[in-house]
LOMI-617746 format. One record per residue (C-alpha): chain; residue in one letter; x, y, z. Coordinates in pm, whole numbers, padded with zeros to 5 digits. Layout:
REM residues N
+--------+---------+--------+--------+--------+
! cadena ! residuo !     px !     py !     pz !
+--------+---------+--------+--------+--------+
!      A !       a !      X !      Y !      Z !
...
+--------+---------+--------+--------+--------+
***
This chain:
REM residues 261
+--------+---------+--------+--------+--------+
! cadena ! residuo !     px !     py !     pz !
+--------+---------+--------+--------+--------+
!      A !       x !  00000 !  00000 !  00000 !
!      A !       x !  00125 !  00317 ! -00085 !
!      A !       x !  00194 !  00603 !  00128 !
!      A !       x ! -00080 !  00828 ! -00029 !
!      A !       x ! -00323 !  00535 !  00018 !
!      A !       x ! -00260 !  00503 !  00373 !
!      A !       x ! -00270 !  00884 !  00441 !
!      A !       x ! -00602 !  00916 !  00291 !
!      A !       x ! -00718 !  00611 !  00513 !
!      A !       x ! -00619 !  00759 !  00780 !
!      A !       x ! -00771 !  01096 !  00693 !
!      A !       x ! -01129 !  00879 !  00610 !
!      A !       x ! -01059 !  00711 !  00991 !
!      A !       x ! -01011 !  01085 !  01127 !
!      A !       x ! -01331 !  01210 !  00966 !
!      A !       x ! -01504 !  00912 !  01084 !
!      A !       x ! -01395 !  00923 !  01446 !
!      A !       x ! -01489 !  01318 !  01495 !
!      A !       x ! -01836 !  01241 !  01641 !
!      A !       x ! -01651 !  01058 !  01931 !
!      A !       x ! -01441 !  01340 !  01996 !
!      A !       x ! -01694 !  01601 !  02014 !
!      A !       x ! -01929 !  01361 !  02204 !
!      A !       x ! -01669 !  01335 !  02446 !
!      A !       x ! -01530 !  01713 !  02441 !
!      A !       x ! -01907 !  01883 !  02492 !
!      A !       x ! -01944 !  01853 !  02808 !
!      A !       x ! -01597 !  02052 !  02892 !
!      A !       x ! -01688 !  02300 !  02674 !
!      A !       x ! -02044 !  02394 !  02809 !
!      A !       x ! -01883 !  02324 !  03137 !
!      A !       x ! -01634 !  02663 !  03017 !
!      A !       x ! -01989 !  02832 !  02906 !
!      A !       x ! -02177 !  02818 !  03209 !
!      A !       x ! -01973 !  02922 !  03471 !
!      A !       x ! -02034 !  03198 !  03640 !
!      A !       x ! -01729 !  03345 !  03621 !
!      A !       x ! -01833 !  03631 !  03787 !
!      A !       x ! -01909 !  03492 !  04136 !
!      A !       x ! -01597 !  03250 !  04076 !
!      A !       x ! -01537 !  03101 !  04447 !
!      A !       x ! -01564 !  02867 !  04662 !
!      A !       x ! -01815 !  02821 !  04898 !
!      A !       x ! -01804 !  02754 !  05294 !
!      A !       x ! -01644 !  02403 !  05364 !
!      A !       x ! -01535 !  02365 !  04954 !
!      A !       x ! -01176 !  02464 !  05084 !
!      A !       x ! -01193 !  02180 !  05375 !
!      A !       x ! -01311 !  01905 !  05135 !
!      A !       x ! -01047 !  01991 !  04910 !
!      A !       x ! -00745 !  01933 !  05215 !
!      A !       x ! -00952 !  01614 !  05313 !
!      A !       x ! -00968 !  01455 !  04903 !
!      A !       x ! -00574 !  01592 !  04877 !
!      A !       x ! -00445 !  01503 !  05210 !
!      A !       x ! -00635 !  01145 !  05221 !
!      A !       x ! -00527 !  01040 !  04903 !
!      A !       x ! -00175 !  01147 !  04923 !
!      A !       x ! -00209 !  00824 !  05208 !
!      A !       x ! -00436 !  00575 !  05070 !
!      A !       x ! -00281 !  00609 !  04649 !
!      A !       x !  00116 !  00474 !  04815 !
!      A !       x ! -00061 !  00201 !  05031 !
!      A !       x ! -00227 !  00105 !  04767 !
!      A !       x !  00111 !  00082 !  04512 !
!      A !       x !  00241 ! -00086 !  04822 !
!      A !       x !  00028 ! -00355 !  04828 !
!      A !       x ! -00105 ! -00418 !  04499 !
!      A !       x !  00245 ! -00419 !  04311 !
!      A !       x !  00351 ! -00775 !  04427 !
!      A !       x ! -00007 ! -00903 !  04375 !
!      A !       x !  00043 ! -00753 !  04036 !
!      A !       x !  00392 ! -00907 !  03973 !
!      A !       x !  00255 ! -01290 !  04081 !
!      A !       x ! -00068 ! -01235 !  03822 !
!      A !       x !  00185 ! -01193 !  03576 !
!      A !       x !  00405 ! -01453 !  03653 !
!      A !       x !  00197 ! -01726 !  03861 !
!      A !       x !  00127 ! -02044 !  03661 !
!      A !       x ! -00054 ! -02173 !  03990 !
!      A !       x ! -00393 ! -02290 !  03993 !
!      A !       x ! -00449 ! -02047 !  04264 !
!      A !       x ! -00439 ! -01763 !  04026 !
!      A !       x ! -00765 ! -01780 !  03874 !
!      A !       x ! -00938 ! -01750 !  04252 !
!      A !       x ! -00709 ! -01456 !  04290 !
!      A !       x ! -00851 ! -01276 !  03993 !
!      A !       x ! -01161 ! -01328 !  04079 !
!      A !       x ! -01092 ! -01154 !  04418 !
!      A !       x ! -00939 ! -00870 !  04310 !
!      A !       x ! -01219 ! -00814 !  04010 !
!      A !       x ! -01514 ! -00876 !  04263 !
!      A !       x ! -01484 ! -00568 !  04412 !
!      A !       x ! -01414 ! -00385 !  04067 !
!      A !       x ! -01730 ! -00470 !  03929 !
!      A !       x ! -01919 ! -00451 !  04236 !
!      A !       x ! -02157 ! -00124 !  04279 !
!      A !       x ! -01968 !  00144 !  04456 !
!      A !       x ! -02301 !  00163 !  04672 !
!      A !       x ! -02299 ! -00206 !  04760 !
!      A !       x ! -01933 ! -00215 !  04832 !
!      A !       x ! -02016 !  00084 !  05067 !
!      A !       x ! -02262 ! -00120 !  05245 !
!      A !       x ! -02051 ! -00378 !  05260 !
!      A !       x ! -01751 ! -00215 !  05426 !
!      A !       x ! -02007 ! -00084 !  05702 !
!      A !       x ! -02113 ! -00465 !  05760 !
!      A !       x ! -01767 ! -00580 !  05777 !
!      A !       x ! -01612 ! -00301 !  05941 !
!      A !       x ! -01875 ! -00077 !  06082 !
!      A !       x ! -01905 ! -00045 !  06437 !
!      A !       x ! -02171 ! -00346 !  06456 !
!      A !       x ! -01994 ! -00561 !  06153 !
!      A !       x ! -01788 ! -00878 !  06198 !
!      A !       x ! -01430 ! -00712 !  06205 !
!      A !       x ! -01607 ! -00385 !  06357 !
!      A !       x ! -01671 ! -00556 !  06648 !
!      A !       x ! -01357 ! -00695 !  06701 !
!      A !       x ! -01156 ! -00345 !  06589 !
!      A !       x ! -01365 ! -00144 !  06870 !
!      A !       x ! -01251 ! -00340 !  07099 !
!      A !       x ! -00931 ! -00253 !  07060 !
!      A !       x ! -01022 !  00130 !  07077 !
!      A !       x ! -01017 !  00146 !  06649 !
!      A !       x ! -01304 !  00287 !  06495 !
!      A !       x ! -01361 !  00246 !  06095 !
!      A !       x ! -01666 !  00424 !  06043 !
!      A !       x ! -01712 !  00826 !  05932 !
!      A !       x ! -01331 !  00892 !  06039 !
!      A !       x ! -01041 !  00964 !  05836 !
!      A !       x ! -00911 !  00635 !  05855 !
!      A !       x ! -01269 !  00481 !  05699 !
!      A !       x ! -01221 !  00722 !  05428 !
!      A !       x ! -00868 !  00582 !  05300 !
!      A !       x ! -00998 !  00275 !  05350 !
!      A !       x ! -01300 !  00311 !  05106 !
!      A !       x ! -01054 !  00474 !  04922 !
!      A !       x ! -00812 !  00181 !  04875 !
!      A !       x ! -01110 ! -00037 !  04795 !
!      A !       x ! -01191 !  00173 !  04494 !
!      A !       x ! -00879 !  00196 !  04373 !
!      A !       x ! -00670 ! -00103 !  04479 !
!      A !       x ! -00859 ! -00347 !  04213 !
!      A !       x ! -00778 ! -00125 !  03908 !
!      A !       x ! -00426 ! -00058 !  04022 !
!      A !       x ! -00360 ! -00430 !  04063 !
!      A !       x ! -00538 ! -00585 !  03721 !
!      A !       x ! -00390 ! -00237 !  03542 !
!      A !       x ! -00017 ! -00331 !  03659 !
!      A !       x ! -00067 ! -00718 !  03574 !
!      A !       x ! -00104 ! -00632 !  03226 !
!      A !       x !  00259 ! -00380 !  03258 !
!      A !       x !  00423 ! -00665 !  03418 !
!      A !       x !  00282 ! -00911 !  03141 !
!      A !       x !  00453 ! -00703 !  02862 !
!      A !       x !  00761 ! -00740 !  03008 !
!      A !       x !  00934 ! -01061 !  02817 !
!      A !       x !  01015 ! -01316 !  03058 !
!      A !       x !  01370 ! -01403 !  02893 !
!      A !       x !  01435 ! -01038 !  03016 !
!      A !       x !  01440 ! -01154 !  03384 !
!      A !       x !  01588 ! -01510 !  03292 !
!      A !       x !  01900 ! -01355 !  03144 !
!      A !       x !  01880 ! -01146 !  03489 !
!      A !       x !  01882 ! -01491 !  03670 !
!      A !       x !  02165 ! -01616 !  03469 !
!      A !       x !  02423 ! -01344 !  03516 !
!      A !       x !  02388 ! -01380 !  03894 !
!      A !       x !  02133 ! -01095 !  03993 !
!      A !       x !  01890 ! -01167 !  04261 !
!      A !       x !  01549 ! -01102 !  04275 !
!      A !       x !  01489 ! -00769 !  04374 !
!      A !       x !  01801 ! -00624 !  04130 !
!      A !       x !  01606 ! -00844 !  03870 !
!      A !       x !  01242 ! -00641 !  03973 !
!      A !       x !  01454 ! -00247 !  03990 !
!      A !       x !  01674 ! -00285 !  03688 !
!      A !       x !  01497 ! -00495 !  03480 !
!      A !       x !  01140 ! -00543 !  03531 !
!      A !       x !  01006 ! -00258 !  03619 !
!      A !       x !  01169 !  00008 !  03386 !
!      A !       x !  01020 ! -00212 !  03105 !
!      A !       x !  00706 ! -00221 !  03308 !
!      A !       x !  00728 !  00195 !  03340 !
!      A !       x !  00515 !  00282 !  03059 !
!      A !       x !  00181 !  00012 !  03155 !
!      A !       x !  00264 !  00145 !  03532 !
!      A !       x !  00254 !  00493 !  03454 !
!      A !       x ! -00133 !  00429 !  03294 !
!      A !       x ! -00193 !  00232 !  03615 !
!      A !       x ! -00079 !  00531 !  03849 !
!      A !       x ! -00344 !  00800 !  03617 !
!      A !       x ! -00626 !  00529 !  03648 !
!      A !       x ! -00591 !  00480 !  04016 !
!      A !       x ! -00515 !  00801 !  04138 !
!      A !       x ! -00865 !  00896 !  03949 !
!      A !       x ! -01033 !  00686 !  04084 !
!      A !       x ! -00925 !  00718 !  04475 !
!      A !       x ! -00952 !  01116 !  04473 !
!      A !       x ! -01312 !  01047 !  04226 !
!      A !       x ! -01449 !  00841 !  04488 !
!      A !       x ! -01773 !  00884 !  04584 !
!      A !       x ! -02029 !  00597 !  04604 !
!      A !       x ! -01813 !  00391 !  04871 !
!      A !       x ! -01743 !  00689 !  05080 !
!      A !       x ! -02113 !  00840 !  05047 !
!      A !       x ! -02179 !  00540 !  05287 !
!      A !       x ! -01856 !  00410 !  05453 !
!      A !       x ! -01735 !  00744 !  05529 !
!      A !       x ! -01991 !  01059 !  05515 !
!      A !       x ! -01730 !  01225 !  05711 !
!      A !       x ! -01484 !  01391 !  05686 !
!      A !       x ! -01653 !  01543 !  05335 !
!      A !       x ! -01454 !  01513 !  05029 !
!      A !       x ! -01490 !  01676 !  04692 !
!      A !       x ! -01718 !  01444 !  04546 !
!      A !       x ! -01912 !  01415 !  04885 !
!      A !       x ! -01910 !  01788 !  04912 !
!      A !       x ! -02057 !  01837 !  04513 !
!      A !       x ! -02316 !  01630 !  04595 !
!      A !       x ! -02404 !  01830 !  04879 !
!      A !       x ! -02402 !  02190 !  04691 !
!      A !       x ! -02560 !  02054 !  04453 !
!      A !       x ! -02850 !  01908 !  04657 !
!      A !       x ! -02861 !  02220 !  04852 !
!      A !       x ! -02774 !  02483 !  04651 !
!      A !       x ! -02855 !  02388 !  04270 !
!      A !       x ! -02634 !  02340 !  03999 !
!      A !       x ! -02467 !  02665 !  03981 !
!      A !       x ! -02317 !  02628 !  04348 !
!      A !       x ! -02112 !  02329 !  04247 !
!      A !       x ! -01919 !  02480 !  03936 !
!      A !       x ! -01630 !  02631 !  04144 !
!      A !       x ! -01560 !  02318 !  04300 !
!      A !       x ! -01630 !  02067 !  03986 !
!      A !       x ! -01297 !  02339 !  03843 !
!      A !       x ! -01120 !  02243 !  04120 !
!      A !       x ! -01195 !  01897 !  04132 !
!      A !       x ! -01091 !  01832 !  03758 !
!      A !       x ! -00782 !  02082 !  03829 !
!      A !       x ! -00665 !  01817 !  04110 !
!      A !       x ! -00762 !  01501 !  03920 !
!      A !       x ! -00676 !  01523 !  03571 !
!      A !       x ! -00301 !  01674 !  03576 !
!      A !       x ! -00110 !  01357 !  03722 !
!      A !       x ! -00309 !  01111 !  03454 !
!      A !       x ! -00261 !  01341 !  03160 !
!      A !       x !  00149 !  01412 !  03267 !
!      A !       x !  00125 !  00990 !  03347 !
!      A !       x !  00008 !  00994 !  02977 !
!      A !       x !  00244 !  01185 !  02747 !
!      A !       x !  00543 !  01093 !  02981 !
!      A !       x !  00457 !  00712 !  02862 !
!      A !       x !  00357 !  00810 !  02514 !
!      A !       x !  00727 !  01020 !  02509 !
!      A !       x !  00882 !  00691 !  02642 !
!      A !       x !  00713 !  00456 !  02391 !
!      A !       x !  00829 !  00721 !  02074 !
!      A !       x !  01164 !  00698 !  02221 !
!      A !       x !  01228 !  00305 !  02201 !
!      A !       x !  01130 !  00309 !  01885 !
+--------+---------+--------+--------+--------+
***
């Protein structure tokens, strides 16, 4: 095929794929319109939520690399028979309601739940505190982190880390220098998804953790309140704070790709 034939086909696939963009692109644009720029602030607890959805995910986004990296690693790797139970576990709670998987973190961890129970006693309460919040926050982003990173790890060839093996290296100098650089781009669109999802969270807090009010917590509130054109202040703000890290996450791995080439 020439290389006029397969600029024009891409051209036709262009023209043809508009629709989707602007589909996608409307609502950001009326979103631009309607603001009232005029009366452009925040109103009285917007500044709180925004500490509480910053300062709680800065916590609950590194426990959640923490754990869900070597869960990641042994999807990729694992020939055990175990491994199709495990994926079922971790995509359970992804396709779960976020309302049901609020209700049940209150029955398992709620003052009167199983665990609850046995956490009160011990003077630790998981239930409208700060620490209930990163909780629900991990379970809404954990499971996407962990399938998202399986399929970085599975790009990377195995006869990578077998040549690793063979020239002495252990396992973790096998993991930093080999493994995970060639894992960096995958891991980089695992990092944008996640962190959207833990600071987006909404339906699992709305009942696991009311309080302390986040962003999406506090929207809902204007909004049921105050009417639509309370909440456009904070929606800036809360697409400010959400979308920079994925987008940078993004063109840093589309950069990366373009440069092994």
């Amino acid at each position: 095929m020439t290389a006029r034939k397969v600029g024009r086909s891409e051209l036709n696939a262009l023209w043809l794929g508009m629709p989707a963009v602007l589909l996608l692109i409307i609502p950001f644009m009326t979103l631009v319109l309607v603001t009232p720029w005029s009366g452009f602030h925040l109103a009285y607890g917007d500044g709180q939520a925004v500490a509480v959805s910053l300062g709680m995910s800065a916590i609950s986004l590194p426990v959640i690399i923490l754990l869900g990296l070597p869960l990641a690693v042994w999807l990729a790797r694992t020939r055990s028979v175990w491994r199709g139970a495990v994926e079922m576990a971790v995509l359970v709670p992804l396709l779960a309601p976020p309302l049901a998987l609020g209700i049940l973190l209150v029955s398992a961890y709620g003052a009167y739940g199983s665990l609850g129970e046995v956490l009160s006693a011990i003077g630790l309460e998981l239930n409208n505190n700060a620490a209930a919040f990163v909780l629900a926050q991990i379970y809404g982003g954990l499971p996407y982190f962990v399938l998202s990173a399986r399929s970085a790890f599975e790009q990377v060839p195995v006869e990578t880390e077998e040549a690793g093996r063979t020239l002495g290296a252990c396992a973790w100098q096998i993991f930093l220098r080999l493994t995970l650089p060639q894992a960096a781009r995958g891991l980089a669109a695992a990092l944008a998804i996640t962190w959207v999802r833990v600071i987006g969270e909404f339906g699992i807090v709305l009942v696991f953790s009311y309080f302390p009010q986040g962003i999406p917590v506090k929207l809902f509130i204007n909004l049921q309140n105050e009417g639509v054109d309370s909440v456009y202040t904070l929606l800036w703000v809360l697409l400010i704070t959400t979308l920079p890290l994925p987008l940078w996450c993004v063109m840093w791995a589309g950069r990366r790709g373009a440069a092994s080439h």
